[in-house]
C-alpha positions in Angstrom: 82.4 97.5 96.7 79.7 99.7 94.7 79.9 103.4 96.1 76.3 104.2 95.1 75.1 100.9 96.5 76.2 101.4 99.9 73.6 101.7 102.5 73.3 104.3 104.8 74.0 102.2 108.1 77.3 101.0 106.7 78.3 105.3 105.5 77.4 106.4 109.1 79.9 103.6 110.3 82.7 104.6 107.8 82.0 108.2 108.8 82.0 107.8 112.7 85.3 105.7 112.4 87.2 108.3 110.5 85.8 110.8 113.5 87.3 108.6 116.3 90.4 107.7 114.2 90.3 111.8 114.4 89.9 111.9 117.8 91.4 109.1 119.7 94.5 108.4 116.9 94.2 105.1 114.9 96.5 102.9 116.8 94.9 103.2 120.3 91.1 103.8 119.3 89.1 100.6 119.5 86.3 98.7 118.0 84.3 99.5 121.0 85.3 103.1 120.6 83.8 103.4 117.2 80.5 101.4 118.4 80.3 103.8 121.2 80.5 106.5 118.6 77.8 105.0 116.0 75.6 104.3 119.7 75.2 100.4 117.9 76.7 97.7 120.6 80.2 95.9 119.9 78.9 92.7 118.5 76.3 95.0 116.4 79.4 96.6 114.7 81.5 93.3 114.2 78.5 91.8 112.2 79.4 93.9 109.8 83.5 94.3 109.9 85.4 91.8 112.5 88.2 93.9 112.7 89.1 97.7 113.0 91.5 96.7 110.1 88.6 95.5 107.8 87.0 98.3 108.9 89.3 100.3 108.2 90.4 98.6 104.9 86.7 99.2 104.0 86.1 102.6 104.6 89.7 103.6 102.6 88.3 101.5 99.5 84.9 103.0 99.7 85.6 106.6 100.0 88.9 106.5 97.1 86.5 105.0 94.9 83.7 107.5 95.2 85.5 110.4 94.8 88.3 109.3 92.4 85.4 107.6 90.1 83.3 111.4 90.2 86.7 112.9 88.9 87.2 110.2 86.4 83.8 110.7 85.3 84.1 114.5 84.9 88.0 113.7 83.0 86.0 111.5 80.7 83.7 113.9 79.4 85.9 115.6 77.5 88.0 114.6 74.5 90.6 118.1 74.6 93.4 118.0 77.4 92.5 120.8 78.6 89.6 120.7 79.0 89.8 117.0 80.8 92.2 118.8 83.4 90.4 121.6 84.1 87.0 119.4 85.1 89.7 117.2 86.9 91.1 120.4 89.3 88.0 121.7 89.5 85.7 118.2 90.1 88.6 117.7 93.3 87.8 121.3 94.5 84.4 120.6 94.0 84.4 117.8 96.2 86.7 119.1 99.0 84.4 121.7 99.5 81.1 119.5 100.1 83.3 117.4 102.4 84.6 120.6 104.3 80.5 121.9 104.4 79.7 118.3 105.6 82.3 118.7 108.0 84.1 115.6 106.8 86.9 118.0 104.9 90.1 116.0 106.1 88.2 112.0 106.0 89.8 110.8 102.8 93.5 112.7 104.3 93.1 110.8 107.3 92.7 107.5 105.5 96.1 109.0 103.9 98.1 109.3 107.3 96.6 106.2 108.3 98.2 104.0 105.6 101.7 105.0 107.3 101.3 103.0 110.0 99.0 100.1 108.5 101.0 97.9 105.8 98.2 96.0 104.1 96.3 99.9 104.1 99.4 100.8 102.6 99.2 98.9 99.6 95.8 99.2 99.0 96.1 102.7 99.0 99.1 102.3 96.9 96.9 100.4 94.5 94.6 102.5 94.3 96.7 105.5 93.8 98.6 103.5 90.6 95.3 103.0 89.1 94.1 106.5 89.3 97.8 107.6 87.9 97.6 105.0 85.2 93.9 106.9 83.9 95.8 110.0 83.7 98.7 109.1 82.2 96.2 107.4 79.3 94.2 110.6 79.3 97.7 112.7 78.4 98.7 110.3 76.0 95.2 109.9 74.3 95.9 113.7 73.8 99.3 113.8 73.5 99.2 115.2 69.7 97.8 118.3 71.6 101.5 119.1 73.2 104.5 120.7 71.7 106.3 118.2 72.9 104.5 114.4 73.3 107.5 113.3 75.5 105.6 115.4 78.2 102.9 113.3 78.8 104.3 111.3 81.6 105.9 114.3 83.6 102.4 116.2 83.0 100.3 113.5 84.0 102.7 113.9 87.4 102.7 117.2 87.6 98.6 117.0 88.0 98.9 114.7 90.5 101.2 117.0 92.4 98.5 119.7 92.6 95.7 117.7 93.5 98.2 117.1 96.7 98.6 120.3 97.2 94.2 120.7 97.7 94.4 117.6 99.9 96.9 119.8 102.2 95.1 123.1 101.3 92.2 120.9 102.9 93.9 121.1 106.7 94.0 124.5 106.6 90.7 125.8 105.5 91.7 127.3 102.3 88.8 128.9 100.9 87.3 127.9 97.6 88.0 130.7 95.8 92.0 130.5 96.2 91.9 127.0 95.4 90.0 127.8 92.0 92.7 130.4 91.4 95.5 127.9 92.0 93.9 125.8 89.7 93.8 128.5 87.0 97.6 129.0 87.5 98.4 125.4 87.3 96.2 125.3 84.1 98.4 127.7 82.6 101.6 125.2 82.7 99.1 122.9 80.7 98.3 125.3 78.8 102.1 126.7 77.8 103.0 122.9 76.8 100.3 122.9 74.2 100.6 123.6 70.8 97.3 125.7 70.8 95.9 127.5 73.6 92.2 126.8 74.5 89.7 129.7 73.2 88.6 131.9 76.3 85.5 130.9 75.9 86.2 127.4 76.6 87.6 128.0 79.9 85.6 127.8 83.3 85.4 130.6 85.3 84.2 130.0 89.1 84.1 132.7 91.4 82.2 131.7 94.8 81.6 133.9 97.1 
């Protein structure tokens, strides 16, 4: 499924089901529920998924891709670890905040929660996961003569992971943007004490929202 290519009938469907999913809990809401919600009849809906579980498989593909692919993106715009990381950290803020202003802050955790309790969602979300892992382990090792020590790449790699988590969580609770940005900065400084050379100030983003 192309992100970009998707048409708007099909994102107003993703987006209402993640709003009932919200709402009613994804185990007892219902196919008629979500038509209900996107005011387009039962049979209307079904011509596009037959199941709340393609539906749902669907909407989890779409929305990892999109936002992991603008991260990825940003991460491979720069050749320098650090660099790479900090548009990584700061590309996830980035896009937590438009979800939160579009009021669709905790969609992609939901999608999260909902692999719990859905197998097959399970292991596409677990797919997806290893594939987004696997770019930044190969980002850290492309740069690992950057590090003091190149056995840190995989642990590092991990350790980024680990505070993108922590935004998704931040998300629930309405952290605001500039205490994520500041997190970010601290977490940049672990990077930054496994390198061999620290990053000019000038090189470093500074983001101060208001």
């Amino acid at each position: 499924m192309d992100a970009e290519k998707l048409s708007p009938e099909v994102e107003n469907i993703f987006d209402t089901c993640v709003r009932v999913f919200l709402l009613k809990g994804y185990e007892t809401s219902t196919m008629e529920d979500i038509a209900e919600a996107c005011s387009i009849s039962p049979e209307a809906l079904k011509g596009y998924y037959a199941t709340k579980h393609d539906l749902t498989f669907a909407a989890l593909r779409w929305y990892y891709l999109k936002f992991s692919r603008h991260v990825r993106d940003e991460m491979a715009m720069h050749s320098d670890l650090y660099a790479a990381m900090e548009a990584v950290l700061f590309a996830f803020i980035e896009i937590c905040s438009d979800q939160i202003h579009a009021n669709k802050g905790l969609f992609l955790r939901t999608f999260v929660d909902i692999s719990y309790v859905d197998d097959e969602v399970k292991k596409e979300f677990e797919a997806l996961e290893a594939d987004w892992q696997g770019q930044m382990l190969n980002k850290f090792r492309q740069c690992q003569s950057e590090l003091k020590n190149p056995e840190d790449v995989e642990i590092l790699a991990y350790y980024v992971r680990t505070v993108i988590e922590g935004f998704y969580e931040m998300v629930k609770f309405n952290t605001p943007d500039e205490v994520m940005y500041k997190l970010a900065r601290v977490s940049l400084e672990v990077l930054e004490s496994r390198m061999k050379t620290a990053p000019p100030p000038e090189q470093k983003r500074f983001f101060d929202r208001p």
